[in-house]
PDB file of N, CA, C, O and CB in Angstrom:
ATOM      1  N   UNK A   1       0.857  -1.173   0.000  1.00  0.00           N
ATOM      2  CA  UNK A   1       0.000   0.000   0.000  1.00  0.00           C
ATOM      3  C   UNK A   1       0.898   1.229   0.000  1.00  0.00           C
ATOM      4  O   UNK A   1       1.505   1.652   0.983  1.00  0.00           O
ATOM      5  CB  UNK A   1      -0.973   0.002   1.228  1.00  0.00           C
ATOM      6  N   UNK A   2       0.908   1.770  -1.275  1.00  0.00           N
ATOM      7  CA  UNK A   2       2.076   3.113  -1.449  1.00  0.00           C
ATOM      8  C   UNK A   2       0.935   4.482  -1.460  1.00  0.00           C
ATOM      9  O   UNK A   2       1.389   5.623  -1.370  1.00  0.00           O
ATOM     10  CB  UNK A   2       3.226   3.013  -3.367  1.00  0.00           C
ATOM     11  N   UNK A   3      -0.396   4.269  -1.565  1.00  0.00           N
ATOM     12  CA  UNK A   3      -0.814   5.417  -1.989  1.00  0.00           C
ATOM     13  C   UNK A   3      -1.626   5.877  -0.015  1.00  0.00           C
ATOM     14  O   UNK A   3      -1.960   5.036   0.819  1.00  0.00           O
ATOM     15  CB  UNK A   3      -2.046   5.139  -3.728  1.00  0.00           C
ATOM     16  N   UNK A   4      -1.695   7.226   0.121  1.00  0.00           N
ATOM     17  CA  UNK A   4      -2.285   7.505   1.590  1.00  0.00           C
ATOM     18  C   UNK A   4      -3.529   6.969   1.725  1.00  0.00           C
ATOM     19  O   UNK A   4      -4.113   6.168   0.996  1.00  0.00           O
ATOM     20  CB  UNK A   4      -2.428   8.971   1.964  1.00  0.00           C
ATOM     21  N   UNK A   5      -3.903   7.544   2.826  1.00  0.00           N
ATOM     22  CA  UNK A   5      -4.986   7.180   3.253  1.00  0.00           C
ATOM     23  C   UNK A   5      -6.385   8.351   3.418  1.00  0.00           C
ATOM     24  O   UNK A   5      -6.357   9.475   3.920  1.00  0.00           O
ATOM     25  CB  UNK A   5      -4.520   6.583   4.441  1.00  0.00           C
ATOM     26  N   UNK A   6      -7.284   7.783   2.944  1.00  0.00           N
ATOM     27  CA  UNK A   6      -9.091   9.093   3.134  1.00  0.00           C
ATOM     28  C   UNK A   6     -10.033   7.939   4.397  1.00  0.00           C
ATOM     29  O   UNK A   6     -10.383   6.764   4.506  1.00  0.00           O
ATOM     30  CB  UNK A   6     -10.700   9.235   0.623  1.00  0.00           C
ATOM     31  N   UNK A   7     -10.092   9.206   5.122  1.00  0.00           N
ATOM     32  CA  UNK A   7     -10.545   8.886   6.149  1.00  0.00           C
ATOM     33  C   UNK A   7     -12.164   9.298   5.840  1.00  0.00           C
ATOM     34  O   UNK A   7     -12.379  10.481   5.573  1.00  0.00           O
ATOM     35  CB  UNK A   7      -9.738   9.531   7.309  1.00  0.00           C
ATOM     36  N   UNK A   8     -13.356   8.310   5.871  1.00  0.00           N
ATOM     37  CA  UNK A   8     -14.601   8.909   5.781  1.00  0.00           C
ATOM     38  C   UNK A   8     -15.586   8.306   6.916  1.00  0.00           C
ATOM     39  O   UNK A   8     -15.681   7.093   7.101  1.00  0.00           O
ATOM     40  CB  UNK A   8     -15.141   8.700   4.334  1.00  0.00           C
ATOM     41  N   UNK A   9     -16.174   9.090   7.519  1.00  0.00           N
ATOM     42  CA  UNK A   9     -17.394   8.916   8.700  1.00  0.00           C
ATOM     43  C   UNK A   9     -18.664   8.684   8.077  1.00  0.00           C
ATOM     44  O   UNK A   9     -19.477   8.086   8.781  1.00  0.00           O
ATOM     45  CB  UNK A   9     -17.622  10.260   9.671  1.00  0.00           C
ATOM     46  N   UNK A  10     -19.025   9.012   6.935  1.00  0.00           N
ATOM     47  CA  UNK A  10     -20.355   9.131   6.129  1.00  0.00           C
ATOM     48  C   UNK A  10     -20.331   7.557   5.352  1.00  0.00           C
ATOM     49  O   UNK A  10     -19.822   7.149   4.308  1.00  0.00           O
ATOM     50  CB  UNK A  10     -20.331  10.664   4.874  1.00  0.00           C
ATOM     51  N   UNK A  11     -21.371   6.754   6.717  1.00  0.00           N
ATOM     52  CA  UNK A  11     -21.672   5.437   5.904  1.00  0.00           C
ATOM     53  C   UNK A  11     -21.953   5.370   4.816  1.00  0.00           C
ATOM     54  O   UNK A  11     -21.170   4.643   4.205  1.00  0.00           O
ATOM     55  CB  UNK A  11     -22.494   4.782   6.235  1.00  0.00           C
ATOM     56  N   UNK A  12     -23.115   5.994   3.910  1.00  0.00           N
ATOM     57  CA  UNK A  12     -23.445   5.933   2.670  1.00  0.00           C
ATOM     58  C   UNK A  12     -22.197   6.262   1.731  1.00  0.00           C
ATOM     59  O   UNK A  12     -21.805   5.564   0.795  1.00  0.00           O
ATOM     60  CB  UNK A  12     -24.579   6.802   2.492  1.00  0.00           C
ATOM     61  N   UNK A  13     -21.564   7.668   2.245  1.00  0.00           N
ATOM     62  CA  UNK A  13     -20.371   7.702   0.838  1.00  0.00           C
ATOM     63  C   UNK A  13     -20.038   6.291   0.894  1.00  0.00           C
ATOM     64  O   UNK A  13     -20.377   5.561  -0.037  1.00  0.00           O
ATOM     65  CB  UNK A  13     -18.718   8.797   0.996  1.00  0.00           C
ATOM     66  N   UNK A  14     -19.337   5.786   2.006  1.00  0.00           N
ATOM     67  CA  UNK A  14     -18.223   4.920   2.078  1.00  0.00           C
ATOM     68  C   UNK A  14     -19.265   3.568   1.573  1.00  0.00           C
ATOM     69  O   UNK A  14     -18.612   2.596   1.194  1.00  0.00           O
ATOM     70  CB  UNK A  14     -17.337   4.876   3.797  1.00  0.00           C
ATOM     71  N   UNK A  15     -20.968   3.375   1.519  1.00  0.00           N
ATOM     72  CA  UNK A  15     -21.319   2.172   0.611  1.00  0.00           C
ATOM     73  C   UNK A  15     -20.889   2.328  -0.625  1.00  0.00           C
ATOM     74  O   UNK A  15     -20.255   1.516  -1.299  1.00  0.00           O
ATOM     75  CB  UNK A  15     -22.699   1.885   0.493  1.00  0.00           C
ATOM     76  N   UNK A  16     -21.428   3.938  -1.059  1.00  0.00           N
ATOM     77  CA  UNK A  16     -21.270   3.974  -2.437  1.00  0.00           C
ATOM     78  C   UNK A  16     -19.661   3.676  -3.546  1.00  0.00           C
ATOM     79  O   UNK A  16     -19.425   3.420  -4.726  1.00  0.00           O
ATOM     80  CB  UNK A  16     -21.787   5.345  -2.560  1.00  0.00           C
ATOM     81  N   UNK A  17     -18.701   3.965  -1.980  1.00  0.00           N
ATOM     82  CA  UNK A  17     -17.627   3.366  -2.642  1.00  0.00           C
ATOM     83  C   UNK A  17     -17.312   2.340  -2.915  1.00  0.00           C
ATOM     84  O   UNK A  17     -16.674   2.070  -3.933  1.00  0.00           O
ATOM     85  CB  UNK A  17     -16.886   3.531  -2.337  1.00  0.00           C
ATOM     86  N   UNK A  18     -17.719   1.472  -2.001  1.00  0.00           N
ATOM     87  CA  UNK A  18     -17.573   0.015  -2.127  1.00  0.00           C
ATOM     88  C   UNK A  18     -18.186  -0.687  -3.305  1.00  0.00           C
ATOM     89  O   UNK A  18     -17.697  -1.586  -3.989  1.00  0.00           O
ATOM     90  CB  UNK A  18     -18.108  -0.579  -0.982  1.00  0.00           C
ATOM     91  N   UNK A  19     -19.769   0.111  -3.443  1.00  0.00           N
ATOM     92  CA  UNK A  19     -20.175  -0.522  -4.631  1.00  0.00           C
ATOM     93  C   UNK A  19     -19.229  -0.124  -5.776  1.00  0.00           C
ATOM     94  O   UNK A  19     -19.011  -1.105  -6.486  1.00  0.00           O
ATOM     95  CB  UNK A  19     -21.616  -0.171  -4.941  1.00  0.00           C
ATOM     96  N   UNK A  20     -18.592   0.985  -6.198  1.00  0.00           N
ATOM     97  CA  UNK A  20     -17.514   1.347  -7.020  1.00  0.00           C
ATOM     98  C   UNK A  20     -16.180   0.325  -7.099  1.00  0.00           C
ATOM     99  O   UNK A  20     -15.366   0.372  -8.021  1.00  0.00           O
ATOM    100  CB  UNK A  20     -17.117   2.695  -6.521  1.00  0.00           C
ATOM    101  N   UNK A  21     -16.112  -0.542  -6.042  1.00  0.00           N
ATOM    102  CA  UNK A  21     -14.887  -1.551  -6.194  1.00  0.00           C
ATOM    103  C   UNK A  21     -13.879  -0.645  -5.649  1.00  0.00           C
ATOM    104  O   UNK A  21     -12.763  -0.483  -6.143  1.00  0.00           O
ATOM    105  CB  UNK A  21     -14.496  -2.135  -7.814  1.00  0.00           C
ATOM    106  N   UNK A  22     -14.242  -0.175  -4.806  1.00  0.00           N
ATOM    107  CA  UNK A  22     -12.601   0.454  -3.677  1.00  0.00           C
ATOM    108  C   UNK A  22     -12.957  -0.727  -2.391  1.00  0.00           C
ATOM    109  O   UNK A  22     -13.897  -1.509  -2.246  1.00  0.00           O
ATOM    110  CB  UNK A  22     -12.724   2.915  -2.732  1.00  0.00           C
ATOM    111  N   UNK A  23     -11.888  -0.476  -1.672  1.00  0.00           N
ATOM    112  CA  UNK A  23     -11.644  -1.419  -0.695  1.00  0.00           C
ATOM    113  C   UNK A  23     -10.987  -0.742   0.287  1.00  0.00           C
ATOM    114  O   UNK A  23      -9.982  -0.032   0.255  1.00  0.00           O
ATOM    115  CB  UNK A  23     -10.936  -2.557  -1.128  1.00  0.00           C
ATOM    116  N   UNK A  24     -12.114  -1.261   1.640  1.00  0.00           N
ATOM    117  CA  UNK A  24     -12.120  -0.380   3.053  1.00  0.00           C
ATOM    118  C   UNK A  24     -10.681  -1.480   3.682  1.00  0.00           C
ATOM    119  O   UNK A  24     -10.598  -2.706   3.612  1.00  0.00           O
ATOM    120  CB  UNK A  24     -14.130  -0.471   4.250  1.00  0.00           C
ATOM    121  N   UNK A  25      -9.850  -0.644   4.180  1.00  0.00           N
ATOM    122  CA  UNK A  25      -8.465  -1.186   4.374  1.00  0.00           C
ATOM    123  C   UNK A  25      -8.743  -1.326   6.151  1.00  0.00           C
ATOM    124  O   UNK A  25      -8.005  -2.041   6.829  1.00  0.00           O
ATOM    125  CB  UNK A  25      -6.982   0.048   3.725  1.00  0.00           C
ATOM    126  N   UNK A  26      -9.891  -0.550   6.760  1.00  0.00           N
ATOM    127  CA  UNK A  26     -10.163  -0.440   7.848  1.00  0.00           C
ATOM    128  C   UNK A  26     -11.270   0.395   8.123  1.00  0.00           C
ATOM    129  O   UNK A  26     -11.631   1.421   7.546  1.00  0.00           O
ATOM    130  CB  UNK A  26      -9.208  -0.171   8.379  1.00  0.00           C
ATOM    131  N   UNK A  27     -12.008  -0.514   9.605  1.00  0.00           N
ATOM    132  CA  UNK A  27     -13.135  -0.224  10.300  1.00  0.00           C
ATOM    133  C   UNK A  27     -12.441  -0.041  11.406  1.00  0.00           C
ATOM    134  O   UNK A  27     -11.452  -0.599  11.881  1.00  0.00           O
ATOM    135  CB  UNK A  27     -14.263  -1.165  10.334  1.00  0.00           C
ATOM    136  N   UNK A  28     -13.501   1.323  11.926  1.00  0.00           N
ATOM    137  CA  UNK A  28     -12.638   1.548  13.249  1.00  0.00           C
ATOM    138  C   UNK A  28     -13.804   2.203  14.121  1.00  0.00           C
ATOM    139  O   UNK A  28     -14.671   2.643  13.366  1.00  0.00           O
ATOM    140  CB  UNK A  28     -11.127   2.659  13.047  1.00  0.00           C
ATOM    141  N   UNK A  29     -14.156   2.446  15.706  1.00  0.00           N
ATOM    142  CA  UNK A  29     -14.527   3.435  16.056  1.00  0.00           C
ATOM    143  C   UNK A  29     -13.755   4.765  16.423  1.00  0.00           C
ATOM    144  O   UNK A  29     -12.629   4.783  16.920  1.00  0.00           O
ATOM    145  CB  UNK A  29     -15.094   3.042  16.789  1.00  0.00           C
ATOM    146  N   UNK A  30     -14.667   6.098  16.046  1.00  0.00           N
ATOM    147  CA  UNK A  30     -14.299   6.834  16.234  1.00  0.00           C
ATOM    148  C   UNK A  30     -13.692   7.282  17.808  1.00  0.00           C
ATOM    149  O   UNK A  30     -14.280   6.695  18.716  1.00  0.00           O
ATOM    150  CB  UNK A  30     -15.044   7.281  15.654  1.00  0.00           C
ATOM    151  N   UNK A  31     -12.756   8.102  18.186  1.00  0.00           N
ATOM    152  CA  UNK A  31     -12.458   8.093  19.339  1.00  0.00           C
ATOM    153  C   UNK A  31     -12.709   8.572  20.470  1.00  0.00           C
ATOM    154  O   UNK A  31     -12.534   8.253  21.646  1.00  0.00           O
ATOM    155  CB  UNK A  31     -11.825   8.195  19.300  1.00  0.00           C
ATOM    156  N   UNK A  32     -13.357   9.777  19.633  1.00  0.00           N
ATOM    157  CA  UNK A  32     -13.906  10.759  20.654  1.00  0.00           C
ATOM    158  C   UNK A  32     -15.827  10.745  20.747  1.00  0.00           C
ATOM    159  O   UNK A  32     -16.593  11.683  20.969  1.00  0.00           O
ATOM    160  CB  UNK A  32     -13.240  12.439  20.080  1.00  0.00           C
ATOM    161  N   UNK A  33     -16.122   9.268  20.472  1.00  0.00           N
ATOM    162  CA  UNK A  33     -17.745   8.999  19.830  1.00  0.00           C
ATOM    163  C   UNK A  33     -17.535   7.627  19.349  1.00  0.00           C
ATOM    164  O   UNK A  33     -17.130   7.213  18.263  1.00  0.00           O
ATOM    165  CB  UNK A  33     -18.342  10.122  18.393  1.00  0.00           C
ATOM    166  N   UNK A  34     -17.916   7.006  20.443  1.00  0.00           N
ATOM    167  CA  UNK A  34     -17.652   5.558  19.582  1.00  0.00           C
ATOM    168  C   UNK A  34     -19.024   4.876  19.469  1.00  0.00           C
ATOM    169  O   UNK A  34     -19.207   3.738  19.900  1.00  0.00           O
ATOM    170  CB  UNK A  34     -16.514   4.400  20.418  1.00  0.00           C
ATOM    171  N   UNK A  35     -20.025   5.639  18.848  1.00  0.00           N
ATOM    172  CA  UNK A  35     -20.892   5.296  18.578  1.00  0.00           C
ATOM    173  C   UNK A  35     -21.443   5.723  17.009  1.00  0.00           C
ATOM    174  O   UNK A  35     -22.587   5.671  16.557  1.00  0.00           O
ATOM    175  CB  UNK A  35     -21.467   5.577  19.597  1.00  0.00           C
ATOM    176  N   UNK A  36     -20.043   6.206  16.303  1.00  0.00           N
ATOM    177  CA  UNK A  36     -19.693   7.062  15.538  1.00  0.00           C
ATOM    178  C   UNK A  36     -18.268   5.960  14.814  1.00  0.00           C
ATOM    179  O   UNK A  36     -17.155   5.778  15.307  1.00  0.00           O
ATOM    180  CB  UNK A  36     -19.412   8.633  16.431  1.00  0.00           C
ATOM    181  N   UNK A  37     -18.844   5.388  13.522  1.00  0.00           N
ATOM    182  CA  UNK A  37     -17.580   4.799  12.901  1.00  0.00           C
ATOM    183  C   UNK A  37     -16.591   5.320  12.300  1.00  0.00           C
ATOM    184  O   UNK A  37     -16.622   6.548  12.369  1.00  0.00           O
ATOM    185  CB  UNK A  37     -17.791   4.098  12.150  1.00  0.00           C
ATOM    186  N   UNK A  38     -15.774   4.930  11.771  1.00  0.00           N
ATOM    187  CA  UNK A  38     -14.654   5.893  10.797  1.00  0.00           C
ATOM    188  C   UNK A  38     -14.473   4.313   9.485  1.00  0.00           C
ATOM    189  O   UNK A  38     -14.188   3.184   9.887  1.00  0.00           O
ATOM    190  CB  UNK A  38     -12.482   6.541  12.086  1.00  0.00           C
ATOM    191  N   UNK A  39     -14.698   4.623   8.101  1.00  0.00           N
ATOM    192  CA  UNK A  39     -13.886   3.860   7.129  1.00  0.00           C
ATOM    193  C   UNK A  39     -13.104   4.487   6.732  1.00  0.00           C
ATOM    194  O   UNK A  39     -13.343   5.614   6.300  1.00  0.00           O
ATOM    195  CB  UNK A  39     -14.378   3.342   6.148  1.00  0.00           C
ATOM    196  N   UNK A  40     -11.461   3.754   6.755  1.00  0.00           N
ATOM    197  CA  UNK A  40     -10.253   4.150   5.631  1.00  0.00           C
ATOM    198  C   UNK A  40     -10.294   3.250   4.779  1.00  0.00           C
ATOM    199  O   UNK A  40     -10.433   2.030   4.859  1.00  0.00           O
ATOM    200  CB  UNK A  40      -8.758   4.233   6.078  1.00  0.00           C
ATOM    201  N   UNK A  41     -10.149   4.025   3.859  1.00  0.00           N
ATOM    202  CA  UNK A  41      -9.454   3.514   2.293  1.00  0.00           C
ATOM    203  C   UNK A  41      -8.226   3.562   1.651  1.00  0.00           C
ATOM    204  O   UNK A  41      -7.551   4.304   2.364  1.00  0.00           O
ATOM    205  CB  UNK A  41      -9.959   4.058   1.365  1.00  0.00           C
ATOM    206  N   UNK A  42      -7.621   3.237   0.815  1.00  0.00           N
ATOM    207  CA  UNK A  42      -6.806   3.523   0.240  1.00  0.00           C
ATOM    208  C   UNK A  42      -7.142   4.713  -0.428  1.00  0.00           C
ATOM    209  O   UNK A  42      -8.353   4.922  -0.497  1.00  0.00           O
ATOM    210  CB  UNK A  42      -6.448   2.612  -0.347  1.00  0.00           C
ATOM    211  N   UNK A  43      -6.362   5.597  -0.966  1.00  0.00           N
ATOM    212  CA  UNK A  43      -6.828   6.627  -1.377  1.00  0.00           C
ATOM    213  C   UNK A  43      -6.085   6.601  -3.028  1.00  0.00           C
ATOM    214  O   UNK A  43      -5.435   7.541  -3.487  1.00  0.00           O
ATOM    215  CB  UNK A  43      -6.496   7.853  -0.278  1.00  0.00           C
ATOM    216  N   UNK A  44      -6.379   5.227  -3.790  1.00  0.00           N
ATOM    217  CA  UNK A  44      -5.784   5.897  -5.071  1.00  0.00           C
ATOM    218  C   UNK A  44      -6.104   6.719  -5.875  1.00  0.00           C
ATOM    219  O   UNK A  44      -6.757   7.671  -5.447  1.00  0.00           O
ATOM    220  CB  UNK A  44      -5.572   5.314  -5.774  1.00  0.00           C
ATOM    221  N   UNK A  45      -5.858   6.681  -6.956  1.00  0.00           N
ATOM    222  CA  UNK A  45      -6.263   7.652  -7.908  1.00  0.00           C
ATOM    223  C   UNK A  45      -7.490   7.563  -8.411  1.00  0.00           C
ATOM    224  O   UNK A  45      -8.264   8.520  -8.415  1.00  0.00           O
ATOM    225  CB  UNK A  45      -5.495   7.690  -8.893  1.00  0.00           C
ATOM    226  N   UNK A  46      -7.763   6.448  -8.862  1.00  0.00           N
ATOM    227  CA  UNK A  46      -9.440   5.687  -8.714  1.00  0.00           C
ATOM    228  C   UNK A  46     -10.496   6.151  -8.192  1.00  0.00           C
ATOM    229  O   UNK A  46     -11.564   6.652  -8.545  1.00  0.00           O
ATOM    230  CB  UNK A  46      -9.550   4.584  -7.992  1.00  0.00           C
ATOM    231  N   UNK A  47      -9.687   5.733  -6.822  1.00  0.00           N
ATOM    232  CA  UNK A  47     -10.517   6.203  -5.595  1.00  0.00           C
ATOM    233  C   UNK A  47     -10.640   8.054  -5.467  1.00  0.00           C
ATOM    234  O   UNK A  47     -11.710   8.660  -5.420  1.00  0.00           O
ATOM    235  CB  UNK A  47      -9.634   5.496  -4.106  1.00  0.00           C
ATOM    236  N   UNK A  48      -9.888   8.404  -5.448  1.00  0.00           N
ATOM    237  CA  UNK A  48      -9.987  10.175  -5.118  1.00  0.00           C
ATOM    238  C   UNK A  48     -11.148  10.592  -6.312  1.00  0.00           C
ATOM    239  O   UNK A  48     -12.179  11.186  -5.997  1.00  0.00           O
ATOM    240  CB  UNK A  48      -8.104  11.248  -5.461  1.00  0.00           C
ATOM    241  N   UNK A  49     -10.882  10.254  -7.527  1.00  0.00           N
ATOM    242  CA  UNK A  49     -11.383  10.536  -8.714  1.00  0.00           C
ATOM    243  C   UNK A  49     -13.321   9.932  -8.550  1.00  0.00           C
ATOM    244  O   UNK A  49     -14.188  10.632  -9.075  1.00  0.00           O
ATOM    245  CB  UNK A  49     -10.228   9.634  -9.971  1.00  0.00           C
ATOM    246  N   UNK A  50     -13.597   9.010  -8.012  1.00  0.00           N
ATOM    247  CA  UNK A  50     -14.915   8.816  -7.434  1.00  0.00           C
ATOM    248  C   UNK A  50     -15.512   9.279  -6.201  1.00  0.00           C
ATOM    249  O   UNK A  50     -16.659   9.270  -5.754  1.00  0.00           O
ATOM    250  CB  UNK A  50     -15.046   7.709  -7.349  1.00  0.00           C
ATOM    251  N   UNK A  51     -13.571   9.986  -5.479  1.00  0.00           N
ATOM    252  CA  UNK A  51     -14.774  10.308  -4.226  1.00  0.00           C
ATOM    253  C   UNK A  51     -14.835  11.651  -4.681  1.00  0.00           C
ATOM    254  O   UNK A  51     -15.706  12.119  -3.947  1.00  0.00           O
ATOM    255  CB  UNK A  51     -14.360  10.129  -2.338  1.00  0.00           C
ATOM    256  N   UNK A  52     -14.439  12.613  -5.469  1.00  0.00           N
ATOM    257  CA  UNK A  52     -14.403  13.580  -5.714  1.00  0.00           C
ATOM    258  C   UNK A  52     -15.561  13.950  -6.143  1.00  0.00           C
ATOM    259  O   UNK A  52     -16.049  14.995  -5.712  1.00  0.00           O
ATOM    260  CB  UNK A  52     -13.567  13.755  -6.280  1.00  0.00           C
ATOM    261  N   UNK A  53     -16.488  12.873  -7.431  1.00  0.00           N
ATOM    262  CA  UNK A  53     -17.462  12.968  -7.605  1.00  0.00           C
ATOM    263  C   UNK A  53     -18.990  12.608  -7.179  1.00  0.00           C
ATOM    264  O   UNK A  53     -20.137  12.759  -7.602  1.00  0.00           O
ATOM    265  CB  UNK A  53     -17.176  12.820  -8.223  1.00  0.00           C
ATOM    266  N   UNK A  54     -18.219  11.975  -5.959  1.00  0.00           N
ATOM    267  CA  UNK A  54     -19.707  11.642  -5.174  1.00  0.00           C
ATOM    268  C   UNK A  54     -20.019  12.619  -3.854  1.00  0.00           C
ATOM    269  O   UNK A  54     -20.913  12.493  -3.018  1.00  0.00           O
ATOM    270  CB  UNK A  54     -19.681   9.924  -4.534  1.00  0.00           C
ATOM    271  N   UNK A  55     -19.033  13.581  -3.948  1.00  0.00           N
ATOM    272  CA  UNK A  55     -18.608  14.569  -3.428  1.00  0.00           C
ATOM    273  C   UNK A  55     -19.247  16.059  -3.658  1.00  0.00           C
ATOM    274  O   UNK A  55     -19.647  16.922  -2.876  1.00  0.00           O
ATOM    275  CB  UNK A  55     -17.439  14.461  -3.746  1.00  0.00           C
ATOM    276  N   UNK A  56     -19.164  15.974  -5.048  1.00  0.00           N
ATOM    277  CA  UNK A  56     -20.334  17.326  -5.644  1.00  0.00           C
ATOM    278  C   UNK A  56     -21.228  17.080  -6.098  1.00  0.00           C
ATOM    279  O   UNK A  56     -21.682  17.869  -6.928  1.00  0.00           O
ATOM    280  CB  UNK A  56     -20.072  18.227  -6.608  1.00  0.00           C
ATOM    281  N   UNK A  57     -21.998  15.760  -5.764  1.00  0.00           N
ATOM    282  CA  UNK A  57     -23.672  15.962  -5.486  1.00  0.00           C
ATOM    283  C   UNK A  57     -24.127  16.405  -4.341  1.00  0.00           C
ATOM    284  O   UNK A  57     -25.339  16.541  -4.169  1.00  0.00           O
ATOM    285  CB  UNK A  57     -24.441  14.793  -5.569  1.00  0.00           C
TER     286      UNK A  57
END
């Protein structure tokens, strides 16, 4: 894994990515709210380029 990491709290983005074929590298609770998840991803180019656009709807 060479490319960083996007940190997203918003379950739905992070379905809609998955249905896109990105891959959650990690589930976590949040720390300060752990009733409150966090998904990371890899953040490739792929990936930035779909979250970018699921981003300005």
């Amino acid at each position: 894994m060479n490319n960083p990491l996007k940190v997203l709290l918003n379950s739905a983005d992070a379905r809609a990515l998955l249905r896109r074929g990105h891959r959650i590298v990690d589930i976590k609770p949040k720390e300060d709210d752990a009733k409150m998840t966090i998904f990371v991803f890899e953040a490739t180019p792929s990936f930035m380029e779909d979250y970018e656009k699921l981003i300005k709807k």
